[in-house]
N, C-alpha and C positions, 0 to 999 in steps of 0.2 A: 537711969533715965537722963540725969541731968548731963551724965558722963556722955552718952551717946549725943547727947545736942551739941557739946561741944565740939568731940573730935569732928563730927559733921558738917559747924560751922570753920572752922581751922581746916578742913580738907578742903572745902568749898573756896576759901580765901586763898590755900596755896594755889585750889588750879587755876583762881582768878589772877594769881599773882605772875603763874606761869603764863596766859595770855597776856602777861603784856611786858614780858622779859624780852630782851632784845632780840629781836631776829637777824640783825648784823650789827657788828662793831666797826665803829671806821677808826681809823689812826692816821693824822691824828683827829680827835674828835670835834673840831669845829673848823674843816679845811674851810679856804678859799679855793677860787679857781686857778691861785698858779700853785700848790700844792700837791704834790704824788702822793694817793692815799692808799693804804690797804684797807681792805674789806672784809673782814671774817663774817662768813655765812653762819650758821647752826644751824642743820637743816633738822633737829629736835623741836626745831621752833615755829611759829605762825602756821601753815598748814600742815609741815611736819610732812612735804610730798615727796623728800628727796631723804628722808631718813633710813638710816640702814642700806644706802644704795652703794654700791661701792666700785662703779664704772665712773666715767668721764663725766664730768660738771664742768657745764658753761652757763656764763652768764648772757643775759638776752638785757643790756643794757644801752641806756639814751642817757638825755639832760630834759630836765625841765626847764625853759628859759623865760623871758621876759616876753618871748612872743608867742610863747605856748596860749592856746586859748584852753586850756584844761589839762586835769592829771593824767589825760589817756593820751591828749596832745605832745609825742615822744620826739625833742628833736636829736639829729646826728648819732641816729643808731648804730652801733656797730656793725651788728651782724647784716649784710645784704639782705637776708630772712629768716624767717622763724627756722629753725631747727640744722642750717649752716653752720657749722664748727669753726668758727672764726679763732686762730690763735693764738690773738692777746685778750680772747675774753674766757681763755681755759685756766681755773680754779687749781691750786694745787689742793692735794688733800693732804690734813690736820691729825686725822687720824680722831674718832671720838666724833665720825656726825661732822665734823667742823674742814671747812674748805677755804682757802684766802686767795683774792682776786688784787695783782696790783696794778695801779693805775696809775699810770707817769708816763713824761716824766714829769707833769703837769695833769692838772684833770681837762684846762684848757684845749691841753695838746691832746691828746688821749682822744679824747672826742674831737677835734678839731672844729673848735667854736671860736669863730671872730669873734677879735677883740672888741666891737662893737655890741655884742649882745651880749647882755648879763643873763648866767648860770644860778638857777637859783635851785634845783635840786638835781643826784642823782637819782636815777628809776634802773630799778631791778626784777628781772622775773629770771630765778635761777633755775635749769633744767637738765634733764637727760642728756650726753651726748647721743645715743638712740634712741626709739620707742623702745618700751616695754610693753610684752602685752599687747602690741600694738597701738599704746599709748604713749604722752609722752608723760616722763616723769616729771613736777614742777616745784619748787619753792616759790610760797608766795604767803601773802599774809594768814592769819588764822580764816579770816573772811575771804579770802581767796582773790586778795586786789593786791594791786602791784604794789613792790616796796621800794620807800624815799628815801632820804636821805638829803637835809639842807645843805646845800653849801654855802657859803656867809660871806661876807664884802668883808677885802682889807679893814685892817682898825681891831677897836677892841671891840669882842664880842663875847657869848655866854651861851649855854647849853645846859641843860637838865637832862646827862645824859639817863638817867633811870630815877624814876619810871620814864619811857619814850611815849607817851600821849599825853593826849592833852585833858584827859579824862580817868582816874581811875576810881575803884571801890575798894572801900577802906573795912575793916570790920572793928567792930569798938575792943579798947584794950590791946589791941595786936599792933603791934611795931611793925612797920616799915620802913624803908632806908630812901631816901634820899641823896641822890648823886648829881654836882655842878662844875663844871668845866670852865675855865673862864683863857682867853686869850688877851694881852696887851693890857690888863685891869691892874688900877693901882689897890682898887677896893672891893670885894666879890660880897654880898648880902644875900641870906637866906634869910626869906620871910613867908608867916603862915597867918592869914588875914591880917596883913599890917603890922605883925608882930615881930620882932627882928628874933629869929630864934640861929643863926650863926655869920660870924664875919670870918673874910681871911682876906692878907694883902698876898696869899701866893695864887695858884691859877687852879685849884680843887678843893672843891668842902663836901666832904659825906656825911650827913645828919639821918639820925634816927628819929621817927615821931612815933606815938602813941597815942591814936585819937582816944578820946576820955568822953566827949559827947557827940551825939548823930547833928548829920547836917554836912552841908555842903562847906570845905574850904578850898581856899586859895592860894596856892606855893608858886613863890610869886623869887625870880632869880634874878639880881642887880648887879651888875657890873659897873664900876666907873674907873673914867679913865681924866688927866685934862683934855683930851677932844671930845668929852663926850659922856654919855650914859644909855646902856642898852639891858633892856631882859628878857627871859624867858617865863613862862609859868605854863603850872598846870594844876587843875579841881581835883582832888579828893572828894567822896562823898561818902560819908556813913549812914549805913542805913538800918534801920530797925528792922523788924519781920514784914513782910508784905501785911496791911489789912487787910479785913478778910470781909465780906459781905454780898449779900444775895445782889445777881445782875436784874435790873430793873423789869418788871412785866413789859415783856413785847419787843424787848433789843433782841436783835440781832448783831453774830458776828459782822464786823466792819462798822461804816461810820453810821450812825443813828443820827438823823436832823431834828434835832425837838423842837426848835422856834429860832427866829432870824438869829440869835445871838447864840444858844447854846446846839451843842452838839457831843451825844455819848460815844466812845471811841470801846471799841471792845474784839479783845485779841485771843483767839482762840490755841492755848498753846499749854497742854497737859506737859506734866513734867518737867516744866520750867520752874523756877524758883521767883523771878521776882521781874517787874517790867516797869520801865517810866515809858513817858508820851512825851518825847523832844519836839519841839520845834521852832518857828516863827511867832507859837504863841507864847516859847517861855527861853525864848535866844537861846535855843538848843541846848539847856543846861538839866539837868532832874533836880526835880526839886519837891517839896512833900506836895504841893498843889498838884500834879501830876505824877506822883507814887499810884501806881492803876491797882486797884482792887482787887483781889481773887476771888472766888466765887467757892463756896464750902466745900465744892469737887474737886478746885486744883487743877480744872481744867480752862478756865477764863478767866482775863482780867481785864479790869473794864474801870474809865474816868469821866466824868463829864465836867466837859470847858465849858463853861461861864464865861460870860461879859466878848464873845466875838464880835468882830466888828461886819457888821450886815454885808454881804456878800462880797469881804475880804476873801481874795483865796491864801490858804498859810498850806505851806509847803511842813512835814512832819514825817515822823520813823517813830518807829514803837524800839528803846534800848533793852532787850532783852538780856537778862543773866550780866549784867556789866560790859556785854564785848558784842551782843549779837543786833547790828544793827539791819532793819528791815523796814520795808510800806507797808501800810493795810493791805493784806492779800483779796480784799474785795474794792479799794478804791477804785476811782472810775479814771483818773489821771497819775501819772508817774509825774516825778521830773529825774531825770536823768542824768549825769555827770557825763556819762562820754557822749551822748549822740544830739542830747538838744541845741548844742551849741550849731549844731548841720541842718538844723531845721532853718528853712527861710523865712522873713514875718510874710511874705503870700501866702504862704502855703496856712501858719498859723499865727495870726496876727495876736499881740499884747504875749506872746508865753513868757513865762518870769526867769528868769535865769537861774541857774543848779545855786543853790547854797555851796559853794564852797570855802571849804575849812570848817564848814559845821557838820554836814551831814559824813555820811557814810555810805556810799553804793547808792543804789536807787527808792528815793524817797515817795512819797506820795503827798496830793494834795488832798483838803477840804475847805469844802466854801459853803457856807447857810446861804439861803435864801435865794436859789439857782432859779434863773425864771426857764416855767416850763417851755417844751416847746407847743407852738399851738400845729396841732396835726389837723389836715384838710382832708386825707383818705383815713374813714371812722369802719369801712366795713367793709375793709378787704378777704375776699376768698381765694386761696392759689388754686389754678387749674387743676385738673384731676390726676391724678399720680399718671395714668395712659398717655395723657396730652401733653406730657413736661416736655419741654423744648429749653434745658438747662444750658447758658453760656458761663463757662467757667474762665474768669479772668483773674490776673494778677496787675493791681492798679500802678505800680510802678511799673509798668512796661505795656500799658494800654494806651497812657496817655501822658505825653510828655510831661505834663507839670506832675503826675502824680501825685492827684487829687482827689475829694470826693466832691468837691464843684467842679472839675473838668471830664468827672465821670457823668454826674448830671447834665450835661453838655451833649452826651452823648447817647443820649437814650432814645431820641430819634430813630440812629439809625440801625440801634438794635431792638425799638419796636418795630420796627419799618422790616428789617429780618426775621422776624415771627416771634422770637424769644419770648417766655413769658415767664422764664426763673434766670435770674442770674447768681450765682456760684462765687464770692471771691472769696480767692487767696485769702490765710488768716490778717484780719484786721484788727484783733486784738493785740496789746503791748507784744513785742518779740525783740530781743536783743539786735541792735543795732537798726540802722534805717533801712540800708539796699541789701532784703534777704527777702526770700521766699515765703518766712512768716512760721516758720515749723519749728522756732525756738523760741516759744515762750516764755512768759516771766509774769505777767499780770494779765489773770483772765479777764476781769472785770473791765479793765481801760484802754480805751481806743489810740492805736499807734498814729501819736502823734504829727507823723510823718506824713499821713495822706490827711491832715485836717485837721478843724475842729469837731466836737461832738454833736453838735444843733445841725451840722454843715451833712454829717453821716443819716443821722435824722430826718432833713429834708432830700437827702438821695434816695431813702429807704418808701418815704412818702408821696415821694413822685413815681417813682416804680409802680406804688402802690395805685395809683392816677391811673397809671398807661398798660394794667392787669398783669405787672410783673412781678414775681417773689422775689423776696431779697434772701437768699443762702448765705451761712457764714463759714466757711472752711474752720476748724477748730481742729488743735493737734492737744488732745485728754491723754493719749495714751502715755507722753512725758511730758518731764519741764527741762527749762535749763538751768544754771547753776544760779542766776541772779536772782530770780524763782524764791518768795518770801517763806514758804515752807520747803524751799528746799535747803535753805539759808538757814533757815530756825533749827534744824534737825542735819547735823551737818557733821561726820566723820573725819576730822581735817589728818587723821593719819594715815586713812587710805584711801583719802580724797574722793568721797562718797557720800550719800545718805547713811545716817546713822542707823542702828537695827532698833535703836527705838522712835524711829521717825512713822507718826500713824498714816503718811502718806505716800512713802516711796519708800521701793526696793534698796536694799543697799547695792545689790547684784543683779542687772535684769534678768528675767523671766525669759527672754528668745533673743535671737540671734541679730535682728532685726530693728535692734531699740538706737537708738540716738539721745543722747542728752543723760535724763535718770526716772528710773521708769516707775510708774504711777501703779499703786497698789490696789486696786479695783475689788477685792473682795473687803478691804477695811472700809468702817462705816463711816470713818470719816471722810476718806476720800470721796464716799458716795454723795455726804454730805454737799460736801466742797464742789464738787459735779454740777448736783442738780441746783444749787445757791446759782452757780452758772451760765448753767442753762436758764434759769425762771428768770435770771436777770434780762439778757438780752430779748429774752421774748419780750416782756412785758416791759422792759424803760424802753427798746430799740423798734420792736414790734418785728423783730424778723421771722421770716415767715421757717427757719429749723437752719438744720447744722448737714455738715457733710464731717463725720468724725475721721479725723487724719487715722493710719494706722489701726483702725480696730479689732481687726484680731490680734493686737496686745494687750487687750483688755481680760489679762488672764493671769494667774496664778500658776499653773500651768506651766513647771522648767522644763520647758525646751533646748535651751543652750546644746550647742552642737548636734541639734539636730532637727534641720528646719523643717523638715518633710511632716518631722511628729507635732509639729505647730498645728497648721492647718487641716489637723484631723478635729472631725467630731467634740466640742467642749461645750457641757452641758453649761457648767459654771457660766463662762462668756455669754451661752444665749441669755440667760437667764440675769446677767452684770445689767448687757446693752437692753433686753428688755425692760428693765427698770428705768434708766435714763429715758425711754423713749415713753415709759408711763408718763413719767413727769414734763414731761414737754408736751405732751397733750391733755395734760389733766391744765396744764399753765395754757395752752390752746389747740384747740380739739383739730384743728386744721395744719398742725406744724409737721414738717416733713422731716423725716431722718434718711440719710444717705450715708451707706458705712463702705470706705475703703476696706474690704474684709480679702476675698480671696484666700476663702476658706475650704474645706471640703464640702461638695454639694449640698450632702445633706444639710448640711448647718444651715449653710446661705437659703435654703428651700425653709426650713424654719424663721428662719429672720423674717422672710419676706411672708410667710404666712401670717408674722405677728404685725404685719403692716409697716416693716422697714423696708427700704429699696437701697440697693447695692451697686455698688458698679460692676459693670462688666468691661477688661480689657478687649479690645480685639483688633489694638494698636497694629499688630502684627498681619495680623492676617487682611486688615483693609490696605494698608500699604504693600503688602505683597498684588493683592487686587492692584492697584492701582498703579504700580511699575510693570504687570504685563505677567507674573507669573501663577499661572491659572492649576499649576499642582495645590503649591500652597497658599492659596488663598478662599481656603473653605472658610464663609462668614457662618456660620449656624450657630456657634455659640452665641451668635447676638440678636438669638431669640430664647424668647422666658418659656416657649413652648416647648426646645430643643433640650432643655435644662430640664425639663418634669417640674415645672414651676407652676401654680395654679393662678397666682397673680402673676400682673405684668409689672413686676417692682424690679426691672432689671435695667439701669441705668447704665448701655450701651454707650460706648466712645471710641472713634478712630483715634483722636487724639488726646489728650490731658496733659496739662503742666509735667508730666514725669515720663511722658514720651519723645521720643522723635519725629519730628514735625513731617507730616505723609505726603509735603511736596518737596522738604528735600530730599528725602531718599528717592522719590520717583527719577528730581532730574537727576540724582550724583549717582543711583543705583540701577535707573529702568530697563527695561526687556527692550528687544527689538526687533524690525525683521524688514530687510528691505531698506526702502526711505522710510517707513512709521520706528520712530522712535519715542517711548515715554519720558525720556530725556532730555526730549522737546520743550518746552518753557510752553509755547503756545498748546502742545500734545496733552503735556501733564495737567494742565489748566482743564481741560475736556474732561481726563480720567478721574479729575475732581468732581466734577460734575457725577461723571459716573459711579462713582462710591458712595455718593448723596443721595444719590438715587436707591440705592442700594441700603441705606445706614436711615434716614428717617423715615422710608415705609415699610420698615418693620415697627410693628404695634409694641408701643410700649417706650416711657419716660426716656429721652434722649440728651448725651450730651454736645455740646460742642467747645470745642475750645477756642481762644482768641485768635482772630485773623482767619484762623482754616476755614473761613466763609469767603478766601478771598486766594486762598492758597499760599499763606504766608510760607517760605521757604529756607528761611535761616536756620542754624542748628540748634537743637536743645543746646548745643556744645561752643558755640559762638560766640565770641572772637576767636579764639585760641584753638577751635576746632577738637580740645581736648575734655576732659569729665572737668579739669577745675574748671571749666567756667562752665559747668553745669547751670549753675544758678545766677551767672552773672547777668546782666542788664542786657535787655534785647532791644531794636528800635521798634517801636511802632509806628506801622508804615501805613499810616492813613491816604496816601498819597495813591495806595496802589485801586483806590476810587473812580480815578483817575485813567486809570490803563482798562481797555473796554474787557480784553477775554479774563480780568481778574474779577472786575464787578459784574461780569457775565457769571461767574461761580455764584458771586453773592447772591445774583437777581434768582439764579437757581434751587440756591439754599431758601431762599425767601420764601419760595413758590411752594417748595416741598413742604416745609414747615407749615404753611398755610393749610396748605389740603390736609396734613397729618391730622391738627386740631378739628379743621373745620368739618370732613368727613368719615361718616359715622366707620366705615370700613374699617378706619385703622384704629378704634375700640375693641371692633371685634375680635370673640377667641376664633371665628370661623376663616382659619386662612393657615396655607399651607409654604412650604419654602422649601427651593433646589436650589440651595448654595455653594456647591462643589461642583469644581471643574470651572471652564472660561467663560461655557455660557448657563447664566444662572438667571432665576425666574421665583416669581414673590407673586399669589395670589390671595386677594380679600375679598370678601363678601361680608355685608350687612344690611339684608332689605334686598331694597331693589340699589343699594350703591355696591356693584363691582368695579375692581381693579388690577389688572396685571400689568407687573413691571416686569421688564426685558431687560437682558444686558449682556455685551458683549465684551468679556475683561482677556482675551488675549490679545494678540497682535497682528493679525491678520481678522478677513472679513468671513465671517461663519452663519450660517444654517440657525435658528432656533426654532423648536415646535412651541408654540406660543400655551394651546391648551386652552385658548376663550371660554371663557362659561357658556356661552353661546353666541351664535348668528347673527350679523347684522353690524352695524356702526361702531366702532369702535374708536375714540378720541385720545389723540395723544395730546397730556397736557405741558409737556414739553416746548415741544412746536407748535400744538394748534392746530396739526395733519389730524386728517381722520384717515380710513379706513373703511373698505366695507368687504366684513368676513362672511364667507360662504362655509367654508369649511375650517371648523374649529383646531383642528390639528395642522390645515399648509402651514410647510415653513416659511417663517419669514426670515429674509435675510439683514443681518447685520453689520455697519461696519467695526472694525475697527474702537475700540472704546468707545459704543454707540450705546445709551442707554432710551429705551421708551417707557412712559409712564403712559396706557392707558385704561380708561375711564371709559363707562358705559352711557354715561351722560357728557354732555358739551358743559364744560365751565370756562367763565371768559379769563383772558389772558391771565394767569398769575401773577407774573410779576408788577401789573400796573405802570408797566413805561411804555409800554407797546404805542396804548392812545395816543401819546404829546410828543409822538415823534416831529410833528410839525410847529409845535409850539413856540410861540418865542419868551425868551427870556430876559427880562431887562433891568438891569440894574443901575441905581443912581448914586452919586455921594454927593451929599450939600452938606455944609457948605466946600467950594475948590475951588480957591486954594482954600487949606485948612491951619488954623489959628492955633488954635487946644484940642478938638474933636471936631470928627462929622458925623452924620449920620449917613447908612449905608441902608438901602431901598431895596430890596428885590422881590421883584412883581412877577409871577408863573402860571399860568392855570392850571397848572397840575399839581401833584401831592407826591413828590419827591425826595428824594435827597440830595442838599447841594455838599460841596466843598467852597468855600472862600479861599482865599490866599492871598499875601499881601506880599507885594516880590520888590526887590530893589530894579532895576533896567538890566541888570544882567541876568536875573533870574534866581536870584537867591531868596530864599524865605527873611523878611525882617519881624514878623510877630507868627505868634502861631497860627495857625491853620483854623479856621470855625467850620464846622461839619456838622449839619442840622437836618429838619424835613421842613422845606417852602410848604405850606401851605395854602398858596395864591397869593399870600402878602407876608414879608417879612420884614423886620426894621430892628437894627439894633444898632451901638456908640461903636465907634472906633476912635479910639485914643493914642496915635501916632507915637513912637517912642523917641524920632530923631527928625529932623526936616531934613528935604529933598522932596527929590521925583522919584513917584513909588506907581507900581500898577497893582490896581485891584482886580481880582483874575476870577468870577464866578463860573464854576462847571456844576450842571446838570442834565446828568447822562452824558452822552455825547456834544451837548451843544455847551459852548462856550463866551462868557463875554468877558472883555479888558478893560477898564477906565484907570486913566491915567491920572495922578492926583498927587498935586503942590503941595508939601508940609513947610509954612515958612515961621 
């Protein structure tokens, strides 16, 4: 027995020792910047992603300088970009793993760094000359972060070149070596807590120690010279066995708040051997006050901090195993090293800056005594799964500041448009700021980028106010690599999850995965889900989730072969049935929406269990609406058509992962004659006409951003190509402004209204002829019938209408009536002419009709303006304005305010520069200008 502990604890030490062996040598080993250094890599080392590879190795190398704002901040990169074989940054090979990079004739030059900025590290991320695999192959640290390298100022200077951190773990009784470099030193001093244990007057001293008791030291490297004295050092820490002791009744994984001052920290992490809690509470060092407990299982370990300072926020990382540094995987805030620094203080005022040179990768926060928020809507219901009217946004490209107070800005005009669920893009932590949000990292905390968390809170509560659900787009099916269990459980040989990781694949599961994919049958994962899920219901109050990707929620290899995916998997109903218990056992009203696009069957079970699905039918509404009447059979985007017994079928022309259905109309449309869909003004109608067509079919709808106005830019926009897939789109509030665009809107409006409001389109009693040009949508409920017309090719054609019966027939479109004799005459159509009629008269839909005479007046006092005025506009009607504050030529100087008047409106304008500016108020069609002094 005793024999086994030992060899155990001595395995354990070597492969501690091997993390933290050098993963490059420089020569010489304390260059300055006029200096030509070599490089040896060991790609056996730190992620160990380039071992055994034996094609081309380049380096993907910068400097870090004085005007870097962080370690991701790279400047005078070699390579033009990533995976460019640039040919002074190709490696020869060493033979044995080992590759050597040289860098002259100067490091100066090499990078070509004015002499006016000081260099103060190189940065390396070594790689594949090709993919592999259709990956690339990389070297990088064990943690998978990019590697330094100091360079040093003229004079004398010192280095510890081994061990290379600033941090290692020591085991009692066992030797270690110590290795010091010294340049221009008359004197070189090795010391271990103030102890002098070796001197030399030459420029190397290698010292062996043998810790003899536990406890934190200090190897502390002195150089002196006559100009001077400089050193290096670095901590050792011995440590004993982990304590062992039961986790307190009622914690939970993550931070536990006992009272203003303390708080229990508890880390859920089987198969680890030992954990401290670093941070701002103990100047990121371990130490036995923060040595975390295990719990008798070996699967928890858990501390409670005493004496915090009452709603201090301290920034912390749980150091796992000596090397594996991580956040609480349920914290509600990160701080970040690469991305916070890009954060504005508008967007998030007071955020603390990254610890740098303490932490490691991305940290989290805790803070006692958070005051709550006070909520004004106590008893919100969402609509009924039939009535959804879901607008799916992404808030960095809705609204210029990219906000969750400039989203609240805007709820006007999408209650004003019927909405009564709104969809966003994932809001949760996601690697870097400007991304779509489908690479996660911290489920728990809110990316920082669109806000504070109170600021998300009162966005979700106003919704709440104006009968809107709040949705949160969540991507379960993977994480990304910064990802704290993905971190903790981490293969750095084959740069993967490890196969003992109880949360992720080492190898996905389909074809289809991005990032590393989430093991849905282990129990802890399920765990880790629904902690997730019950979080944001209950601290956020959102009203359910749209799960990214759900048919990966499976066990189920597929790989190569996508087709056997979306068949039939009992497993998967049975996974997503579970999560969707738990979100309504946490609240009986929470909606689940799963990107599935499975085989029918399945998706018919889903929805029987009370989940709703999307249904694409991107395709076929935009074929509608460019003019080609073969292919643009709609009938999938009815739940009746599907053998569906509910209406859980969350129908979309468009979604973030489509093509936008008025670019293709104008760049792709049909024609014949002079009518072309390629028209600007034509295409604008054919919108109308697919709306027509897309929300009076019964059953939960989506819309996506702008297509209420005919946004027309590419998914593919700037570049017209897939990379800017995801890149930044403008938001063109503006197009408000242009009448046959807000004519779409005022149309969407209208439809939306009637969908909720009449009983018809609950009904299962209604039939549909969606193939072919001219297609026809009939409802009944009661005495409420409704038949919609439509003419989707490009000429003017014939329809047999089919009335329920004789007599008046109101189109709520126009406002024409009708008086039918016989149920079958055809009526004639033109051209992209849709009717919506109704057996009863209902007044104007849109609501602008009445104020067409209305006047509108707007004041600013005080003019001229000092500091602020205030700005007046007075309406009798119940609208939507735009503001706009223009220089004399016409240029926008602040942003745009877009609201609903009421009769009376008043808000601040705080000028940002003096001059003559005009304040420009439109609504609808009428317009007013005042001109206004900033001195």
């Amino acid at each position: 027995m005793n024999k086994r502990i030992y060899l155990s604890t001595l395995f354990a030490f070597l492969l501690f020792y091997g993390a933290y062996s050098q993963i490059i040598t420089v020569t010489p080993p304390l260059p300055t910047d006029a200096d030509g250094v070599e490089v040896v890599f060991d790609a056996t080392q730190g992620n160990a992603g380039l071992q055994g590879y034996t094609g081309d190795v380049y380096a993907h190398t910068g400097v870090i300088t004085n005007l870097s704002t962080g370690p991701s901040d790279w400047k005078y990169v070699k390579s033009p970009g990533w995976g460019i074989n640039t040919p002074e940054c190709k490696l020869s090979s060493l033979g044995n793993n080992k590759w050597k990079l040289v860098i002259g004739p100067s490091i100066r030059e090499y990078y070509g760094v004015p002499a006016s900025e000081q260099i103060e590290k190189l940065a390396f991320v070594f790689r594949s000359a090709t993919q592999v695999g259709g990956a690339w192959l990389e070297g990088k640290t064990a943690t998978g972060g990019d590697i330094f390298y100091d360079v040093y100022p003229s004079g004398v200077s010192v280095k510890i070149t081994n061990p290379d951190q600033a941090l290692i773990f020591a085991q009692l009784n066992v030797p270690f070596s110590v290795s010091v470099s010294s340049v221009m030193a008359d004197t070189t001093i090795l010391y271990n807590n103030n102890i002098r244990i070796a001197t030399t007057t030459g420029n190397s001293i290698t010292q062996s120690i043998t810790p003899t008791e536990y406890g934190r030291y200090l190897i502390k490297a002195i150089a002196k010279s006559s100009t001077g004295i400089i050193a290096d050092s670095f901590y050792y820490y011995v440590r004993p066995a982990s304590p062992v002791a039961e986790l307190p009744q009622g914690m939970k994984d993550g931070i536990n708040y006992l009272n203003d001052t303390t708080a229990l920290l508890c880390l859920y992490a089987p198969l680890k051997e030992y954990v401290f809690a670093v941070g701002d509470f103990n100047n990121w060092l371990p130490d036995e006050a923060t040595y975390m407990n295990r719990t008798p299982d070996g699967k928890r370990y858990w501390i409670q901090l005493n004496h915090l300072i009452k709603k201090k926020e301290y920034i912390f990382q749980y150091l796992v195993d000596g090397s594996i540094s991580i956040g609480d995987p349920y914290a509600a805030k990160v701080s970040d090293p690469w991305n916070d620094s890009y954060i504005d203080v508008a967007t998030y005022p007071g955020l603390i800056q990254y610890p740098t040179g303490k932490a490691s990768g991305v940290a989290t926060f805790l803070q006692t005594a958070q005051t709550p928020y006070t909520w004004q809507s106590t008893n919100f219901t969402p609509a009924a799964n039939t009535d959804l009217v879901v607008y799916e946004l992404l808030i960095r490209d809705f609204t210029a500041k990219h906000t969750f107070q400039s989203l609240i800005d805007t709820l006007g005009y999408l209650e004003k448009l019927g909405v009564n669920a709104i969809e966003l893009m994932p809001v949760n932590e996601f690697e870097g700021n400007l991304s779509w949000g489908y690479n996660p990292n911290y489920y728990c905390a809110l990316d920082k980028y669109y806000g504070p968390a109170d600021t998300y809170k009162k966005f979700i509560d106003k919704c709440h106010q104006k009968g809107i659900a709040v949705l949160m787009d969540i991507a379960l099916n993977h994480s990304f690599g910064t990802s704290p269990y993905v971190k903790l459980y981490w293969d750095a040989a084959n740069n993967r999850p490890s196969a003992q990781s109880p949360f992720y694949n080492p190898v996905p599961k389909h074809d289809f995965n991005v990032g590393y994919d989430m093991n849905h049958e282990s129990a802890d994962t399920k765990a880790y889900v629904n902690r997730i899920l019950e979080y944001w219901i209950t601290e956020f109050r959102v009203d359910g989730f749209r799960f990214d990707l759900s048919k990966g929620f499976t066990q189920n290899n597929t790989l190569g072969n996508t087709a056997a995916w979306g068949n039939y998997d009992a497993s998967r109903i049975n996974i997503l049935s579970g999560y969707h218990d738990v979100m309504t056992a946490t609240n009986p009203n929470s909606i689940l929406i799963l990107e599935h696009f499975a085989d029918n069957s399945e998706e018919k079970e889903l929805s029987n269990r009370g989940m709703l699905l999307w249904g694409n039918i991107n395709n076929n509404y935009s074929e509608a609406a460019m003019g080609y009447a073969a292919t643009s059979d709609l009938s999938w985007g009815s739940y009746k058509a599907r053998g569906w017994t509910n209406p859980n079928l969350v129908s979309y022309m468009e979604s973030h992962d489509e093509e936008r259905q008025m670019f293709k109309c104008i760049t792709y449309g049909n024609a014949s004659g002079t009518y072309s869909t390629k028209d600007t003004t034509t295409a604008m109608k054919r919108a109308e006409l697919t709306s027509a067509f897309f929300l009076t079919i019964p059953g939960p709808k989506m819309i996506w951003q702008f297509g209420e106005m005919g946004y027309d830019y590419s998914i593919n926009y700037p570049s017209g190509t897939s990379d800017s897939r995801t890149d930044s789109k403008p938001p063109r509030w503006d197009y408000m402004s242009q009448y046959r665009r807000s004519h779409v809107y005022k149309t969407y409006a209208g439809l939306a209204k009637l969908k909720v409001e009449n009983a018809a389109f609950r009904s299962t009693d209604f039939t549909t002829d969606l193939t072919g040009g001219m297609k026809k949508i009939k409802l009944q409920s009661g005495d409420d019938k409704v038949v919609v017309l439509g003419n989707f090719g490009v000429t003017d054609a014939n329809i047999t209408p089919d009335f329920f019966n004789s007599g008046v027939w109101y189109d709520y479109l126009t406002g024409d009536s009708i008086t039918v004799s016989v149920v079958t005459n055809p009526l004639k159509l033109k051209a992209g002419e849709a009717r919506v009629y109704l057996n009863k008269h209902l007044a104007n839909p849109f609501g602008f009709a009445d104020n067409d005479k209305a006047i509108a007046e707007l004041t600013v006092f005080p003019n001229p303006v000092v500091d602020f005025c205030r700005i007046h506009i007075k309406y009798p009607g119940n609208e939507l304005y735009q503001l706009r504050f223009l220089s004399l030529s016409g240029l926008d100087v602040d942003n745009p305010v877009i609201g609903e008047v009421n009769k009376d409106q008043e808000f601040l304008w705080k000028p940002k520069s003096s001059g003559l500016f005009l304040v420009r108020l439109q609504i609808g069609e009428k317009v007013v200008v005042k001109k206004v002094l900033v001195q």
